[in-house]
C-alpha positions, -999 to +999 in steps of 0.1 A: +001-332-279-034-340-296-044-364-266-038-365-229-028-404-234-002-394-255-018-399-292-003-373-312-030-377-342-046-403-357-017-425-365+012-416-336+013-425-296+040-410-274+047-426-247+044-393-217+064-415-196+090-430-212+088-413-246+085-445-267+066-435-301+047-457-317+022-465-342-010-459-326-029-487-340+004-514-330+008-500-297-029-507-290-029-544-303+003-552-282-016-540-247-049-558-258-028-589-258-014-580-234-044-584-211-057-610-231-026-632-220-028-622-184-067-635-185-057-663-202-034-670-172-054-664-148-083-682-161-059-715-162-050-705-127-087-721-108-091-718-077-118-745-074-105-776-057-102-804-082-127-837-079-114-871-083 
């Protein structure tokens, strides 16, 4: 292994703990929207009280 998080070289990510291999570039994309969804969420989530 090239990488402690599992990037192999430049182009290749293993997964150290469930061994899925990927390209490195698509596995990154899919967990930045990832995130980006679940601040999405949240952000439509408020917590401040609506005004009528």
């Amino acid at each position: 292994m090239g990488s402690p998080w599992g990037r192999v070289d430049q182009v290749r990510f293993i997964c150290r703990s469930c061994g899925v291999a990927a390209h490195a570039d698509w596995n990154a994309s899919r967990n930045i929207a990832a995130r980006g969804e679940a601040a999405w969420i949240a952000g439509r989530e408020s917590r401040v009280p609506a005004t009528v």
